[in-house]
Each structure stands twice: as C-alpha cells, then as structure tokens.
C-alpha positions as CSV (number, residue, x, y, z in Angstrom):
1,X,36.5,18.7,2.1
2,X,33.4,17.2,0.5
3,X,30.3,17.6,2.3
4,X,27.5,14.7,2.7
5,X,24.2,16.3,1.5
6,X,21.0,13.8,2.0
7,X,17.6,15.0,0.6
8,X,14.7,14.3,2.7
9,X,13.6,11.1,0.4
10,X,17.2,9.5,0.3
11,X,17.3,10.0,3.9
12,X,13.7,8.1,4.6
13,X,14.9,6.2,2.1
14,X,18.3,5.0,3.7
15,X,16.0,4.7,7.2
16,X,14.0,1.8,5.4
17,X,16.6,-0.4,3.6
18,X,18.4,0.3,7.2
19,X,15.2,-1.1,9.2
20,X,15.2,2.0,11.4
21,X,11.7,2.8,10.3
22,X,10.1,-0.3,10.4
23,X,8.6,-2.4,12.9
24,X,9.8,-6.1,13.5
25,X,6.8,-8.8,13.7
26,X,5.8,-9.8,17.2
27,X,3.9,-12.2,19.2
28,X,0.9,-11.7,20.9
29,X,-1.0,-13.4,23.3
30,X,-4.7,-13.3,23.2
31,X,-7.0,-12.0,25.9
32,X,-10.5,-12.7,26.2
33,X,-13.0,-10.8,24.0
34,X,-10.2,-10.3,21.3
35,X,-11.0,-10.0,18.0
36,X,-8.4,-10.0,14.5
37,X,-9.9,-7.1,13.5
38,X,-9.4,-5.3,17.2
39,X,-5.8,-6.7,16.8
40,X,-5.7,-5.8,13.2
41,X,-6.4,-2.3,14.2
42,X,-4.1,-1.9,17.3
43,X,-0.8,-3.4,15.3
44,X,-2.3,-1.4,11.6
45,X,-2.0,-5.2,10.0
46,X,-4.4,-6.5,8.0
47,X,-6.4,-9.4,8.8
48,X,-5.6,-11.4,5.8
49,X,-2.4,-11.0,6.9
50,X,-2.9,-12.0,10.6
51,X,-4.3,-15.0,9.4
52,X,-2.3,-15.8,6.5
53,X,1.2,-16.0,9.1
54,X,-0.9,-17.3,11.9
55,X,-2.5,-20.7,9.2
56,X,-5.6,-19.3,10.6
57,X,-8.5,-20.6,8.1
58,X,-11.2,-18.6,10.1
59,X,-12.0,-16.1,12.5
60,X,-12.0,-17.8,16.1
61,X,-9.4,-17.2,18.8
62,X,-8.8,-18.3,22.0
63,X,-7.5,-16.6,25.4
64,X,-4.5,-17.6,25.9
65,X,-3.4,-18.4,21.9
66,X,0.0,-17.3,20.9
67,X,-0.5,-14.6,17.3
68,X,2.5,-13.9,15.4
69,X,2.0,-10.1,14.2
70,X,3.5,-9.6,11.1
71,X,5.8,-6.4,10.5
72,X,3.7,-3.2,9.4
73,X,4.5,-1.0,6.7
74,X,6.5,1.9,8.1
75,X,5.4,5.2,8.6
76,X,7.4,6.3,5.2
77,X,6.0,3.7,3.1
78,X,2.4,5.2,4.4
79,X,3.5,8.8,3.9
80,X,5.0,7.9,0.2
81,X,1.9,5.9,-0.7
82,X,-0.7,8.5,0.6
83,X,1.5,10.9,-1.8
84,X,1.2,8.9,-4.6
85,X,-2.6,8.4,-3.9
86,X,-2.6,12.0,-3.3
87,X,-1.6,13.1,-6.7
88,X,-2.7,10.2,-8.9
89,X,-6.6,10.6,-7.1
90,X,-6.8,14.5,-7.1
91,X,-10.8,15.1,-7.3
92,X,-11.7,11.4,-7.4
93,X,-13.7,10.2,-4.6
94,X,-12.6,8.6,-1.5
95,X,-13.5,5.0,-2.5
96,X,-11.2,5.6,-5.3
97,X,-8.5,6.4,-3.5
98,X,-8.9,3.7,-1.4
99,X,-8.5,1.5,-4.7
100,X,-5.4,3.5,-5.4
101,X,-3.6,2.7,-2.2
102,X,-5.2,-1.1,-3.2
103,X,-3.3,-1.4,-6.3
104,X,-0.2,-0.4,-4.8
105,X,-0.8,-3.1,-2.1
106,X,-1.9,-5.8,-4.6
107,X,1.3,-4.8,-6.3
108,X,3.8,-5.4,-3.7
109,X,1.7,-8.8,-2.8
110,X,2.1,-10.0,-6.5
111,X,5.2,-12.3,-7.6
112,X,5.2,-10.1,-10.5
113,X,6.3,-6.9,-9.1
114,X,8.6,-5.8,-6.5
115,X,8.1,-6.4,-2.8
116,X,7.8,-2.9,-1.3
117,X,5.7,0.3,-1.9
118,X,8.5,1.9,-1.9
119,X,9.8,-0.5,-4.7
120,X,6.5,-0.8,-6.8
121,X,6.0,3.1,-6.4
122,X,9.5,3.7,-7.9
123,X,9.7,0.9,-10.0
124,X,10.8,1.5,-13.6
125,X,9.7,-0.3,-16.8
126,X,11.2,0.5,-20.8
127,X,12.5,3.6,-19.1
128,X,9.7,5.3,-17.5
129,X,8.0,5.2,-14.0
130,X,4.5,3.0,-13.7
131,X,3.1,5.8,-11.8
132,X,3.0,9.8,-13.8
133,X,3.5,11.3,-10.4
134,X,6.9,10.2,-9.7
135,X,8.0,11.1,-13.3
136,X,6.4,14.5,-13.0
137,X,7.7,15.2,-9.2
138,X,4.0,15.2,-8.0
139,X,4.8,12.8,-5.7
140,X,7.1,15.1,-3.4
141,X,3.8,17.3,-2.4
142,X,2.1,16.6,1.0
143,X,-0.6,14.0,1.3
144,X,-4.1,15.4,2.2
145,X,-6.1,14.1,5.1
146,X,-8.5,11.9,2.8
147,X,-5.3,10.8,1.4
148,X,-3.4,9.3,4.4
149,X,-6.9,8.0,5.2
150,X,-7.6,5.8,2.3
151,X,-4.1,4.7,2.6
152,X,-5.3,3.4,6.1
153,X,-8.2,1.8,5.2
154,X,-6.4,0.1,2.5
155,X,-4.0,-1.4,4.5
156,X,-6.6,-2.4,7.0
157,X,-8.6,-4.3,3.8
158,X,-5.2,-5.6,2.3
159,X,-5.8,-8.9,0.1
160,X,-9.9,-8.5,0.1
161,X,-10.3,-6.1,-3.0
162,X,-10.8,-7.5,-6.3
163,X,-7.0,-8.3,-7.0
164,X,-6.7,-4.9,-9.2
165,X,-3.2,-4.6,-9.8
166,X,-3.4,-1.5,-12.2
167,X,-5.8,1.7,-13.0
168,X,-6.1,3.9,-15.8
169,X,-8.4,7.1,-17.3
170,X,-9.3,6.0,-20.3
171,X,-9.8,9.6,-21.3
172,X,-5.8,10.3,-21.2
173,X,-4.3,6.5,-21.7
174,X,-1.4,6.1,-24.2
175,X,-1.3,2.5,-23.6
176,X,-3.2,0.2,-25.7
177,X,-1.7,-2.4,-23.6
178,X,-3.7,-1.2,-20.6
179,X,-7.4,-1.1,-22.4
180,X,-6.6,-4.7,-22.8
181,X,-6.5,-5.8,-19.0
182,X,-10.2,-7.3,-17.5
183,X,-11.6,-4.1,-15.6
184,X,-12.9,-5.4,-12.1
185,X,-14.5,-1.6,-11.2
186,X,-14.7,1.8,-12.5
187,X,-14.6,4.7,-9.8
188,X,-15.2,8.1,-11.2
189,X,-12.3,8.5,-13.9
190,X,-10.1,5.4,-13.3
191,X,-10.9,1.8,-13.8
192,X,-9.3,-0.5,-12.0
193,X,-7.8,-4.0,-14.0
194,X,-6.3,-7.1,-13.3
C-alpha cells in the first residue's frame, strides 16, 4: 500500500490552486466617513486596486455607493513572500524590504511575468530560479517580524512604487544583463531597476 506524503509547501500549495486559501472579491457598501484607505486597510487591498476594479479616477465616495473589493492575496502568498523578503533582505533596512515585497508585486502585475507570487517567486528562467533563495532553500526559513511587515506595507502601497520590477547587489551580480536595466533607487546594497 503506497502512502500519500504532502510536505508542508505542496500542501499550502495545493490549498491555493484549490482556492481554499484565498478570499473571493466582495461588495461593499459605503457608510458615511469612509475612506479607500480605511477600506483598503480593513479588506488588506490596495487602493490602486480598489479603484482600478471600482473605474474610480479619484478619491471621493459616497454613503450608500456599491465597492467591488477585489480578492486579497492569501495568507500563504504573504507568508511565502515575507520568506522570500526575509532571506533576499537579511541586514538591509526596512525600506528595502518594503521594495523587495514591491518587486514581487510589480512582478505579478506585469504582462511579462506570471500572475501570482507564488508563480513569480518560483518562476524559472534558462534553468534557474529568478530569486537565489529558492535555489538555495533559504526560502523554507521563518519570516521575521520586520519581514511580514514590509510585505504588509507593500501590499497596502501596491501599484504606487516606481514600477521596479527587478533588484540586484552589484557587489555579487553575475548578470551583465541586469547592470543594463534603468535603476529607479538604491537602498543599502540593492538597487532596484525597471
């Protein structure tokens, strides 16, 4: 008799491409003294995104206006990104870890990656992982606090960075490639490129 062994990421794994793990978009009904951002916060959507599904071209709402809430990244996406920004940001500082999380983000928002974290942090190009950390196994250790917080804040800020869709030390880069992207900011060792 063959047992059935699941490893902890092919069973989160299985729970997202199954939708158990995710949460569906919704409608919401605006009450007076709402804000998007208050909204953003209470359904951990960004605003851009709020307003993007909504055709909203600025901030005003109305009592009484019907929101559609966009689905939120699960909580494994958010745990799998704060890993990644865990071990690709060890002993940078926050605001670079926030960019980490950013680039991930701007990723799956691209048409020219995939459409998940989960499938932009696993992606694969000319036989190797985009990010060290999941070729190295780094990305199986815990997230710290600072971690899972960047990865909040990142989310909350989705779509207002300055489109960085890659990031680099240029200390230990192997790519030429990569020294040939426009930097839009350098934070402590990385810089950040479109």
């Amino acid at each position: 008799m063959k047992k059935l062994v699941l490893t902890t990421i092919s069973l989160c794994t299985a729970l997202v491409f199954f939708g158990s793990n995710t949460e569906a978009a919704s409608d919401y009904y605006v009450q007076p003294g709402d804000t998007l951002w208050e909204i953003s916060n209470n359904y951990q959507v960004p605003v851009p995104a709020i307003k993007k599904v909504n055709h909203l071209w600025n901030n005003y709402l109305y009592a009484g206006q019907k929101l559609t809430i966009p689905s939120a990244i699960s909580s494994y996406e958010k745990d799998l990104l704060a890993r990644l920004v865990n071990a690709e940001a060890k002993g940078e500082p926050y605001a670079g870890k926030v960019a980490v999380a950013t680039v991930v983000l701007n990723r799956v928002d691209s048409s020219d990656f995939p459409n998940s974290v989960h499938n932009v942090v696993y992606q694969k190009a000319y036989g190797h992982y985009a990010f060290t950390p999941v070729q190295n196994g780094e990305i199986n250790k815990p997230a710290s606090w600072s971690s899972k917080k960047a990865v909040e804040e990142a989310i909350a800020f989705r779509g207002q960075g300055q489109d960085s869709l890659y990031f680099y030390n240029p200390r230990t880069a192997t790519s030429d490639w990569i020294t040939t992207r426009e930097v839009t900011v350098t934070i402590g060792k990385h810089r950040f490129a479109k």
